[in-house]
N, C-alpha and C positions, 0 to 999 in steps of 0.2 A: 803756599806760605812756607818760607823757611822755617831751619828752626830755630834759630836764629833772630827770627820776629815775633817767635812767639813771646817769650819773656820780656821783649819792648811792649808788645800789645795787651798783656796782662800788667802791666804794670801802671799802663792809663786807665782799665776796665777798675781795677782791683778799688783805685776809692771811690769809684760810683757805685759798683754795687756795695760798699762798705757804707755811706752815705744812706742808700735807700733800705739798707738794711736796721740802723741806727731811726729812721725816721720811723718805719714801720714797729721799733718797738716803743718807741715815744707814743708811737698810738695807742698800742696792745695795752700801756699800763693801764690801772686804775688810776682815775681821776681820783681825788679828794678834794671836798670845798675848805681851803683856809680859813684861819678866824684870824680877826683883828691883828695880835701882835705876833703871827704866824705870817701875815701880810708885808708889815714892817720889814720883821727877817730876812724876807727873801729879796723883796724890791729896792730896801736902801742904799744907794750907793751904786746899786747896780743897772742894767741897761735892758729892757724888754725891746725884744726884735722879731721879726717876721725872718729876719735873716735877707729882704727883698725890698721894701716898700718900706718902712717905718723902724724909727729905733726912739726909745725915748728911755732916756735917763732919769733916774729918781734920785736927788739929789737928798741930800740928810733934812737940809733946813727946809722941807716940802715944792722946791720950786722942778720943776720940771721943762726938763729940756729936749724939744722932740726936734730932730734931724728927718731929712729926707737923705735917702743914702745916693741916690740916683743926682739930685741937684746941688746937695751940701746945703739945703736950704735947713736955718734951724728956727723955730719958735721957740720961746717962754709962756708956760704955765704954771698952773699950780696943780698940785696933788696932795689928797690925806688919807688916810683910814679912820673910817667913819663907824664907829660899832664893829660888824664884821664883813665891812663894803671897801671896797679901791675908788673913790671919788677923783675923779682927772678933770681937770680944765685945760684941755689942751690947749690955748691961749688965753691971754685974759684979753678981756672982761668976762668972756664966754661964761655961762653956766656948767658947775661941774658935774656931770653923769658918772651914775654910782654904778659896780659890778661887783657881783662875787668874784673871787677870785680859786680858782680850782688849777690842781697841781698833779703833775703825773713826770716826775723825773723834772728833767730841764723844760718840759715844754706844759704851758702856763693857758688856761683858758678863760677870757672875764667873758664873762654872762651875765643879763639884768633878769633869768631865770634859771632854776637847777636844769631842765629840759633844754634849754639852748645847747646849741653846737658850734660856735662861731668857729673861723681859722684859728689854727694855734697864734702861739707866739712862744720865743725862748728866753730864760733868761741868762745873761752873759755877764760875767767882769768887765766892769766899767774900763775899757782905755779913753784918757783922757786925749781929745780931739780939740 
């Protein structure tokens, strides 16, 4: 290698390992479980994402709008906070399933127990699509 390629090839390296560096500390935090208008706060307005596979908007007046990011496919739900639960109907008429919602920096975890582990998820500023 030149030297010459070296600073091309760090310059492609440099945000992946910045990326995996930033994920591993999203992990490292403490979780904490939100309460009810701790819930609100964080999700109105804004976009919960996987960053891969789902993104779903929480919209002020409770409706919720879930994209597929791969086909642009979107659905209409509904969402509320329910005591100190995340209630989602990811379409309607669908039944809505309730979660805790637990928080460690940007990245968001709902569990229907404190012991679950699911995948994360982040939460983003809404851009309007």
């Amino acid at each position: 290698m030149t030297t010459g390629a070296l600073p091309a090839a760090l310059l492609i390296l440099l945000p992946l390992a910045l990326e995996g560096a930033f994920a591993v500390e999203a992990r490292a935090e403490e979780f904490a479980r939100l309460r009810g208008p701790e819930i609100r706060a964080l999700l109105i307005g804004r976009d919960l994402t996987d960053d891969n596979h789902s993104l779903e908007y929480f919209r002020p007046d409770g409706v919720l709008i879930a994209t597929d990011p791969g086909s642009g496919e979107r659905r209409q739900g509904r969402w509320r906070v329910q005591g100190e639960l995340l209630c989602i109907a990811p379409q309607a008429p669908a039944t809505a399933q309730c979660f805790q919602v637990w928080r460690a920096g940007s990245a968001v975890s709902l569990r229907r127990r404190d012991q679950d582990r699911p995948p994360l998820a982040f939460v983003r500023e809404h851009v309007g699509r």
